[in-house]
C-alpha positions as CSV (number, residue, x, y, z in Angstrom):
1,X,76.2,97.7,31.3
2,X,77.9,96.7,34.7
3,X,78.9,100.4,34.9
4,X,75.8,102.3,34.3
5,X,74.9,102.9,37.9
6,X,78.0,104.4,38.3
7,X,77.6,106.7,34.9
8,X,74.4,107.6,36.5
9,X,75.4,108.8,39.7
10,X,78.2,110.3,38.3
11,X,76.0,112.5,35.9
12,X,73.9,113.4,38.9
13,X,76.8,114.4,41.1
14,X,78.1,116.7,37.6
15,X,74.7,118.4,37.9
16,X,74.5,119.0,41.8
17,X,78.1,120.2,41.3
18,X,77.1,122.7,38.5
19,X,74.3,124.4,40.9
20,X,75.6,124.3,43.9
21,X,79.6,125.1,42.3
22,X,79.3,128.8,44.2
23,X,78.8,126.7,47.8
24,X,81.5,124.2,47.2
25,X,84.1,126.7,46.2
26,X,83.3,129.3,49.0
27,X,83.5,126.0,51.5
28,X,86.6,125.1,50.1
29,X,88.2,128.4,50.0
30,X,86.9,128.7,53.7
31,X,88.5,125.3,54.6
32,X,91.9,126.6,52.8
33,X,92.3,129.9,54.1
34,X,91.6,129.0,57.8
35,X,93.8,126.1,57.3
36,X,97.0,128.8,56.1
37,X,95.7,131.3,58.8
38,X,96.1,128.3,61.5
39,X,99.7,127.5,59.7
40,X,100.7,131.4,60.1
41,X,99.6,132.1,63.4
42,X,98.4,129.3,65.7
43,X,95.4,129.5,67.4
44,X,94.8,132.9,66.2
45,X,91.9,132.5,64.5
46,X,89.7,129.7,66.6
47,X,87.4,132.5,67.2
48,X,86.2,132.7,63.6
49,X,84.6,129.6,63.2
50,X,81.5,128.1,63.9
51,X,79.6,124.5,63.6
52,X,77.9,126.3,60.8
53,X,81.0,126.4,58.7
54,X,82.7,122.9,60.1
55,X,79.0,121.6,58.6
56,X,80.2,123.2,54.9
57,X,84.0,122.1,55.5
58,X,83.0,118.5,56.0
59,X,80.8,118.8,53.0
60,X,83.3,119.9,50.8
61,X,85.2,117.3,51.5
62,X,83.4,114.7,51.4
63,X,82.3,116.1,48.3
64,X,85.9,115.6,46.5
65,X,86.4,112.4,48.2
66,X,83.5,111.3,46.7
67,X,84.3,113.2,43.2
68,X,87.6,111.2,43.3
69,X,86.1,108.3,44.1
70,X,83.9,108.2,41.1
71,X,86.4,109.4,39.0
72,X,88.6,106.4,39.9
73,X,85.8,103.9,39.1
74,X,84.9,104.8,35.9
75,X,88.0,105.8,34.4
76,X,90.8,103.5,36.1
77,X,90.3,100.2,35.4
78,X,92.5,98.8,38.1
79,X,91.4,100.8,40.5
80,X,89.1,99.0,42.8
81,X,92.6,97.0,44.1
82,X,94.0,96.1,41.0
83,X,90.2,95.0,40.2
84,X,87.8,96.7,37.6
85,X,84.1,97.1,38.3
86,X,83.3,94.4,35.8
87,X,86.2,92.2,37.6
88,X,84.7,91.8,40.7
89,X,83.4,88.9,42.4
90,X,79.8,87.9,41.9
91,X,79.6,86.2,45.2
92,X,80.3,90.0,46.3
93,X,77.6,91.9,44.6
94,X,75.2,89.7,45.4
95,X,75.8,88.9,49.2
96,X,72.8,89.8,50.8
97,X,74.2,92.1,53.2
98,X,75.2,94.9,50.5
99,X,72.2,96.3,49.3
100,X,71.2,97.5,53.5
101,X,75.0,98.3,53.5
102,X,75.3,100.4,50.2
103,X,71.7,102.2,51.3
104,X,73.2,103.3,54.9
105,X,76.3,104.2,53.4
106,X,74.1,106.4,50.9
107,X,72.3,107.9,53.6
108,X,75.6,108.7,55.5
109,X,76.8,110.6,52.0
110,X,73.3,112.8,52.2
111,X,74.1,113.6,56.0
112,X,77.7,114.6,55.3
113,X,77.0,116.6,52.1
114,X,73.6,117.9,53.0
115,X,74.0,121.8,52.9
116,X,74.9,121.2,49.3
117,X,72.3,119.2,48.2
118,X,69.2,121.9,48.9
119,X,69.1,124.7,47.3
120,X,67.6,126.7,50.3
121,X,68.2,126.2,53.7
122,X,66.3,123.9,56.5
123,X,65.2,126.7,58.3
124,X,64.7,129.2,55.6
125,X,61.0,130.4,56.4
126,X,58.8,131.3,52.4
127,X,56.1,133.4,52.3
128,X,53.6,132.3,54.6
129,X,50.7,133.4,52.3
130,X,52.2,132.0,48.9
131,X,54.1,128.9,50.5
132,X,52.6,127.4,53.6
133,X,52.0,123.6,53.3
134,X,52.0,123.2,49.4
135,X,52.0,120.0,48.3
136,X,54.6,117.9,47.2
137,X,56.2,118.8,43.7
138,X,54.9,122.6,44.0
139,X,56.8,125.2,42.4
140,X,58.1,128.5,43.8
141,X,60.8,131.2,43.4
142,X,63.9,131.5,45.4
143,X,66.2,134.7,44.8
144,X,68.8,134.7,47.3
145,X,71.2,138.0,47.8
146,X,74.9,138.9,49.2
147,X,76.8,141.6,50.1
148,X,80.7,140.9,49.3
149,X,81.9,144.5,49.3
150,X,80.8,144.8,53.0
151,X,82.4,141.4,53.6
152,X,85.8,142.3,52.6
153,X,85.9,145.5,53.4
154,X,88.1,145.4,56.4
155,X,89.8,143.1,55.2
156,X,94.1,142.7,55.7
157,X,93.7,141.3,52.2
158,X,95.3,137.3,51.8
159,X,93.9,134.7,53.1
160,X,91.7,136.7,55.9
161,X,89.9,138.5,52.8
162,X,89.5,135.0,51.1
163,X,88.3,133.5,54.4
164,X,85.9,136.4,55.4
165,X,84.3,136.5,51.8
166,X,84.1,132.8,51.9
167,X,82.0,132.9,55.2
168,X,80.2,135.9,54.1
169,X,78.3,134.0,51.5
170,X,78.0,130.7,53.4
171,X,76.6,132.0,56.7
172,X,74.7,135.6,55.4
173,X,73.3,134.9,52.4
174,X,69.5,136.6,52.6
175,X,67.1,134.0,51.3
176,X,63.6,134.6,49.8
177,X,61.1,131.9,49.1
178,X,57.8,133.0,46.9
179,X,55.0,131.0,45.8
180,X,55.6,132.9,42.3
181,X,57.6,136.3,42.2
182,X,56.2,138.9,40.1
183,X,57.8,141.0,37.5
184,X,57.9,143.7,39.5
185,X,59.4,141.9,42.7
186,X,62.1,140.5,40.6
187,X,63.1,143.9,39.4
188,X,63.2,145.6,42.6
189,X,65.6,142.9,43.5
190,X,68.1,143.2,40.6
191,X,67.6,147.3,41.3
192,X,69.0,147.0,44.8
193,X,72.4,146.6,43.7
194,X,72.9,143.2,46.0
195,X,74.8,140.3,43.9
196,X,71.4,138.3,43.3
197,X,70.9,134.6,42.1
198,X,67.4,133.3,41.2
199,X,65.9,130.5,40.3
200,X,62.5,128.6,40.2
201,X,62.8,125.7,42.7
202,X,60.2,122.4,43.1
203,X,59.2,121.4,46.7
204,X,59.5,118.0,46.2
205,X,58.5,117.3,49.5
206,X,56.2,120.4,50.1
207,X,56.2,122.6,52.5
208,X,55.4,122.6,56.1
209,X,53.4,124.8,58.3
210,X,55.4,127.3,58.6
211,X,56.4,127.3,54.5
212,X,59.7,125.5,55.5
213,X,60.8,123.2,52.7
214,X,60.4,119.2,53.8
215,X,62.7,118.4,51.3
216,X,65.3,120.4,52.6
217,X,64.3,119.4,56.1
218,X,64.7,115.7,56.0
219,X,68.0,116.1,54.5
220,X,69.2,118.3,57.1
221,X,67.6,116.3,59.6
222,X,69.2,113.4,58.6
223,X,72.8,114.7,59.4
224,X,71.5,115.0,62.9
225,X,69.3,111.9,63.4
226,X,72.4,109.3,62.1
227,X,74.8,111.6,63.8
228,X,73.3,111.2,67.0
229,X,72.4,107.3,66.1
230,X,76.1,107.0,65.5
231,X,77.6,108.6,68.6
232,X,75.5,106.8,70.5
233,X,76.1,103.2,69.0
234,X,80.3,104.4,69.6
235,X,79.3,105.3,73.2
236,X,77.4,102.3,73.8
237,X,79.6,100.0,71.8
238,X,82.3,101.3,75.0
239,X,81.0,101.0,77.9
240,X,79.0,98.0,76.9
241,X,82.4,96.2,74.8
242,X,84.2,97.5,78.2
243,X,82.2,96.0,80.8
244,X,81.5,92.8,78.6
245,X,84.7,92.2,78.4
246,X,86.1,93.0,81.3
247,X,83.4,90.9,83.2
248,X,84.2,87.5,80.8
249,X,88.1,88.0,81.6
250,X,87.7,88.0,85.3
251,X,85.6,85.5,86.1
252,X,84.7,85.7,89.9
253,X,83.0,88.3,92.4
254,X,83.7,91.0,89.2
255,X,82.0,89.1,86.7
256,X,79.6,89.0,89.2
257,X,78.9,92.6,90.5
258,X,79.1,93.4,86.6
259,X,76.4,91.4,85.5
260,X,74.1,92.1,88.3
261,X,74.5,96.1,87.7
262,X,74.1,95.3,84.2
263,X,70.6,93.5,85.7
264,X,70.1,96.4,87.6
265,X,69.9,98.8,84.6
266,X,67.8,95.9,82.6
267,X,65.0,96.1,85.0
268,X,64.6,100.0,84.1
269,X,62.6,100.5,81.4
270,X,64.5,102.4,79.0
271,X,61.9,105.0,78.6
272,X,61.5,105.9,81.7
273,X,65.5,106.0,82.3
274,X,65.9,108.6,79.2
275,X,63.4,111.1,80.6
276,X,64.7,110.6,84.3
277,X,68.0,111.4,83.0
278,X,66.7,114.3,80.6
279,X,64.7,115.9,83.4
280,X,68.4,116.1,85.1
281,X,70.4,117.2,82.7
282,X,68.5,119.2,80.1
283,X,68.1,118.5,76.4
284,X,71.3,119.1,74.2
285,X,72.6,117.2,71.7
286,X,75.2,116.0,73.7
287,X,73.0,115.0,76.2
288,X,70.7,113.1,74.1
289,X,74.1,110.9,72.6
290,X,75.0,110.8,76.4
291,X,71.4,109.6,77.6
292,X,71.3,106.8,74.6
293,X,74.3,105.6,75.3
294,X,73.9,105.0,79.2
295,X,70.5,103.2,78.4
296,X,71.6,100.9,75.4
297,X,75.3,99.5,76.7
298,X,73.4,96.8,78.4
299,X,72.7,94.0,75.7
300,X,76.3,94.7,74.3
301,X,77.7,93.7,77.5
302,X,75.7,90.8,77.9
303,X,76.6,89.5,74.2
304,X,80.3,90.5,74.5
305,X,80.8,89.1,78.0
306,X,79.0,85.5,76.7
307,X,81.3,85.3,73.9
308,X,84.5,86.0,75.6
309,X,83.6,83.3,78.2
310,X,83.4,81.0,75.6
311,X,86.5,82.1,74.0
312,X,88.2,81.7,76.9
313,X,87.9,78.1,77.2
314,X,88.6,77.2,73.1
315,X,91.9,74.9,72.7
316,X,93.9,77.9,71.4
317,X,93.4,80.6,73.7
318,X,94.6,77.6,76.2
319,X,97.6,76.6,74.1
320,X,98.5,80.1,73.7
321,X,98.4,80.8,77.7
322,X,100.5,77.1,77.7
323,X,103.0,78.7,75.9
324,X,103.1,81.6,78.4
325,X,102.1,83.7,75.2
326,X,102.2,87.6,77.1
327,X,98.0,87.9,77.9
328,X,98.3,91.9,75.7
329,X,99.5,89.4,72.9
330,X,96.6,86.6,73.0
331,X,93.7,89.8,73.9
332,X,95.2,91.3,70.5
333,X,96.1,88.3,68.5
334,X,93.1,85.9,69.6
335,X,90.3,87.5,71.4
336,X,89.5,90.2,69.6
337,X,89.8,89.4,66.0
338,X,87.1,86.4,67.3
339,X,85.0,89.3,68.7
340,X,85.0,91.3,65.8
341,X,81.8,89.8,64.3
342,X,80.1,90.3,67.5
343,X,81.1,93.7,67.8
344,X,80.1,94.7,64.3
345,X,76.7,93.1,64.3
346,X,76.1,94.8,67.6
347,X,77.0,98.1,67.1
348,X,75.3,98.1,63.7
349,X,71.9,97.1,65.6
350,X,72.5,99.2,68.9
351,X,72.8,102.2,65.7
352,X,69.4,101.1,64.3
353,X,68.1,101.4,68.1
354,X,69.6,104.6,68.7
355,X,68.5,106.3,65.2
356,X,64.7,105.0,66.5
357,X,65.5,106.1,69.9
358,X,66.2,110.1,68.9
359,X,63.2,109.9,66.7
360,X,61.2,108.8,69.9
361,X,62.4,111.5,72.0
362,X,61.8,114.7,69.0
363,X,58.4,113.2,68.2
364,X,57.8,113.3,72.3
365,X,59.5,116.6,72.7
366,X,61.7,115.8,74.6
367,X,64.8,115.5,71.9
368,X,66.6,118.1,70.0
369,X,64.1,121.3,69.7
370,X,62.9,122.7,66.9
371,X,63.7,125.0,64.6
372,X,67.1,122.7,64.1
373,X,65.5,119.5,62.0
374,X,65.2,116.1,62.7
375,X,63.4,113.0,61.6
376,X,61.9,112.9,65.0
377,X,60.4,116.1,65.6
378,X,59.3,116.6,62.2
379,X,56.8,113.6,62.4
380,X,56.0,115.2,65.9
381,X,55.2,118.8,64.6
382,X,53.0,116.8,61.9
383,X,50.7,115.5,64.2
384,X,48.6,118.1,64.2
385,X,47.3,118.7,60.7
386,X,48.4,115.1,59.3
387,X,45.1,114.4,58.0
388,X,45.3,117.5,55.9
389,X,48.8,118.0,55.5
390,X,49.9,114.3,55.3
391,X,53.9,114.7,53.6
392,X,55.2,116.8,56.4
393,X,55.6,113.7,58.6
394,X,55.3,110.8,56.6
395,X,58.6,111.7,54.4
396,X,60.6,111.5,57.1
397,X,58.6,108.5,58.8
398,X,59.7,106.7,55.6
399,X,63.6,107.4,56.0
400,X,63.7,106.7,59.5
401,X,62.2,103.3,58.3
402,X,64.2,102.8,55.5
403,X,67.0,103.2,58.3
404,X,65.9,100.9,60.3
405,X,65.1,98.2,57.7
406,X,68.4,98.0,56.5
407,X,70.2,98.6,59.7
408,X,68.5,95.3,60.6
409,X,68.9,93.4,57.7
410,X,72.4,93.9,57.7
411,X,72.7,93.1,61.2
412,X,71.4,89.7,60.5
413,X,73.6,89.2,58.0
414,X,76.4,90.0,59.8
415,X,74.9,87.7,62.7
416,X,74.6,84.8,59.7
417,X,78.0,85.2,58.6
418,X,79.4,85.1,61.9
419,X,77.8,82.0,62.7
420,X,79.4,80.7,59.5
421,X,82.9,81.8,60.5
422,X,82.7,80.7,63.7
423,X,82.6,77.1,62.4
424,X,85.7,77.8,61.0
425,X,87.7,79.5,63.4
426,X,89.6,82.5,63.6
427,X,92.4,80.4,65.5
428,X,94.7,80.1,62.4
């Protein structure tokens, strides 16, 4: 009974695999071939790919990772460290940190994986008569065409054939997205002699206004909202870990000049800071991770720099600079494994804070622009016609909460059972 959640998302993850088997083979043939093309001659073919396909080749394999690990729960016993499923701790499964943890983690699987899990693409416009905004759980017809002749025609043959095919159908497939195909449509696609698939799909989500699949959108979107949440949680996590650190080590005029610019970027609103700094430098992704990283380091420094002040004066860290203990040693040995905790809880709330953060800036306008998807500028393209259109921005408006939510919750957690270690110690 213990294992039916995994049985479950195991049979889901068969069925994905059976739809979507011609994507995850021409992404892993991609992968392969440019990988032997790198081997034979190096560097020679850099040219040839694209974010597009890098988005596929982490797909597929995360894809297998994730096939493998399934695999390894159900069927090896002693695979979760010597450990069945049914053998592990109680005290484990029901911590209260792992349901937020095991719903991010989810979340991060549907970023990595998301071009297989649609069946039509985030930016794939349907008929604008037939398909513009259905509601959720509509029906339509997809039929989706190819050319592999043309793709391989030039080819040397080996693995620039396999790698040009491969990226033929991942990057040029010709999509078509009908409210309901006629007969007649359907034949005059199988007649023009272009390897077809078709297939009626459901808009789970509905459609938008410009008969754009939500489903397919918040999926897509969310690779880009937790992408940029995460990059700018790392960046933050630096600077703010760097200057913390640096400014509860030295003591003295630096601690001091540290914390006062650390004041100095406090007493900017945050808002304010972001579009100054956009206004500057544009709107890229880049830019965005750039801009919520420089405005979020702030409260990590504080926290960091507090704690390793009061590190610094526990019996051990003294004992260990008694015994003339080399100061790489005790920041390795002592300091950090104490900061740990602190670090973890932090950057797992500064994420939650960035995620909300790029869903500010789309829904402004002022984040990543459209047609590319994300949580943010979905709910800000909604605004218009929410009243009669209400699923094209409140899907997404319940993931980014969902987000959120659990970010937090595990966050305090993580701040609980920090507390609870720090009675303890990390001395030994």
């Amino acid at each position: 009974m213990k294992r039916l959640p995994l049985i479950f998302a195991a049979v889901i993850f068969a069925l994905i695999s059976l739809v979507q088997y011609r994507l995850i083979v021409a992404s892993l043939v991609s992968l392969g071939a440019w990988c032997a093309l790198e081997a034979g001659s190096l560097f020679r073919f850099n040219g040839y790919w694209s974010p597009a396909l890098v988005e596929y080749w982490v797909a597929a394999v995360v894809w297998i990772a994730a096939a493998m690990w399934l695999v390894r729960r159900i069927f090896v016993p002693g695979g979760n460290r010597g450990k069945s499923v049914d053998q592990a701790p109680s005290s484990a499964r029901s911590h209260p940190g792992v349901v937020p943890a095991r719903i991010i983690v989810l979340l991060g699987f549907v970023a990595l994986t998301s071009p297989f899990l649609t069946l039509v693409g985030p930016d794939v416009q349907g008929n604008l008569v037939t398909t513009r905004l259905l509601p959720p759980l509509s029906t339509g017809f997809v039929s989706e065409s190819y050319d592999l002749g043309i793709a391989g025609a030039d080819s040397a043959g080996g693995p620039q054939e396999a790698f040009t095919v491969a990226n033929n159908y991942l990057l040029h497939r010709i999509v078509r997205v009908e409210g309901n195909a006629p007969d007649d449509s359907r034949s005059s696609i199988r007649s023009s002699g272009v390897p077809t698939r078709e297939f009626r799909t459901v808009f789970i989500f509905g459609t938008d206004d410009n008969a754009r699949d939500v489903f397919c959108r918040v999926v897509a979107g969310a690779r880009v909202s937790l992408g940029i949440g995460l990059c700018s949680a790392l960046g933050a996590l630096l600077i703010g870990g760097t200057v913390g650190f640096a400014a509860g080590m030295s003591g003295g005029v630096l601690d001091s000049i540290l914390m006062r610019l650390t004041d100095l970027f406090l007493a900017i609103p945050g808002l304010f800071l972001v579009i100054g700094i956009l206004a500057f430098i544009g709107q890229s992704a880049m830019t965005i991770v750039l801009v919520l990283s420089i405005a979020g380091w702030m409260g990590i420094a504080r926290v960091v720099r507090g704690e390793v002040v009061s590190l610094r004066e526990r019996e051990f860290i003294l004992a260990a600079k008694l015994l003339r203990v080399p100061p790489g040693k005790i920041i390795t040995r002592h300091f950090l494994p104490n900061l740990r905790p602190v670090i973890v809880t932090a950057a797992v709330l500064q994420f939650a804070s960035a995620v909300l953060g790029e869903a500010s800036l789309g829904f402004l306008g002022l984040g990543i622009q459209p047609p590319t998807a994300t949580w943010g500028n979905m709910m800000g393209e909604a605004t218009g016609y929410l009243a009669s259109a209400w699923w094209v921005g409140v899907f997404p408006g319940i993931l980014l909460a969902v987000v959120l939510v659990a970010a937090h919750t595990l966050g305090e957690n993580l701040t609980a059972d920090g507390n609870s270690d720090a009675t303890g110690g990390y001395e030994q």
